[in-house]
N, C-alpha and C positions, 0 to 999 in steps of 0.2 A: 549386282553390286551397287548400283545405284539406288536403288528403293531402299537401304541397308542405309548407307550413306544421308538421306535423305530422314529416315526416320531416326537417325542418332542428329543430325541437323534440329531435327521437330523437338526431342528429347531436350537438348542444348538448351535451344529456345525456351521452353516452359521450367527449364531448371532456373536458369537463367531471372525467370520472373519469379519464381517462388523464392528464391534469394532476394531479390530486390523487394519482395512484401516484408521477407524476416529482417532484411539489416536497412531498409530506406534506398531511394532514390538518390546515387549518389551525386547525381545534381542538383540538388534540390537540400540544402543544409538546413532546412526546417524539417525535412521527412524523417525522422526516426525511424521507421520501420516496425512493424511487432516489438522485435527486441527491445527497442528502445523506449516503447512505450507501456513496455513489463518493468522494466527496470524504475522509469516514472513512476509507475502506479505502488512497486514495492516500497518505494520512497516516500510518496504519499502514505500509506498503509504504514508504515516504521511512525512515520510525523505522530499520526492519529494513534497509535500505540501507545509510544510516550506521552502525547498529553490525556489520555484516559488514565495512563498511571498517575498522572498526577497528581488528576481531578480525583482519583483512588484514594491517597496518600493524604488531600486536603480535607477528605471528608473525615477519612480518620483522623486525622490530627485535631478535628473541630468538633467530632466526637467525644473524645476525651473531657474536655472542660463541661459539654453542653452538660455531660452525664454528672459529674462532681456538679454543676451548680442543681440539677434536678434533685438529688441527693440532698443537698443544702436546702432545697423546697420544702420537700416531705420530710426532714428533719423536724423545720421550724414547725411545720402544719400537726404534727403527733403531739410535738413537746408542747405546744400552746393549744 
């Protein structure tokens, strides 16, 4: 009964520390943990999403004009 005992003890122990990798050191209020530094990194990742959409959005938007005044180039350049 003892070795039995002993090896859900060892068990405890090493469970014990794979929790404290996945949620942080809870003395230590800088340590995140895995979790915590998935959840940073998605929120980084979300940031850089939306400002790629936007830089998307602005290239389109400045497309538009470049292309009507190109237009108005080759207009002037035929007719004259």
């Amino acid at each position: 009964m003892t070795i039995l005992m002993t090896e859900v003890d060892e068990l405890k122990k090493k469970l014990d520390e794979v929790l404290s990798l996945l949620r942080g050191n809870t003395l230590d209020k800088n340590d995140q943990g895995f979790i915590g530094s998935v959840n940073d990194l998605e929120k980084r990742v979300s940031g850089l999403e939306k400002w790629k959409d936007r830089i998307v959005w602005m290239f389109i938007g400045m497309s538009i004009p470049a292309s009507i005044g190109i237009v108005e180039i080759l207009r002037k350049l035929i007719i004259h």
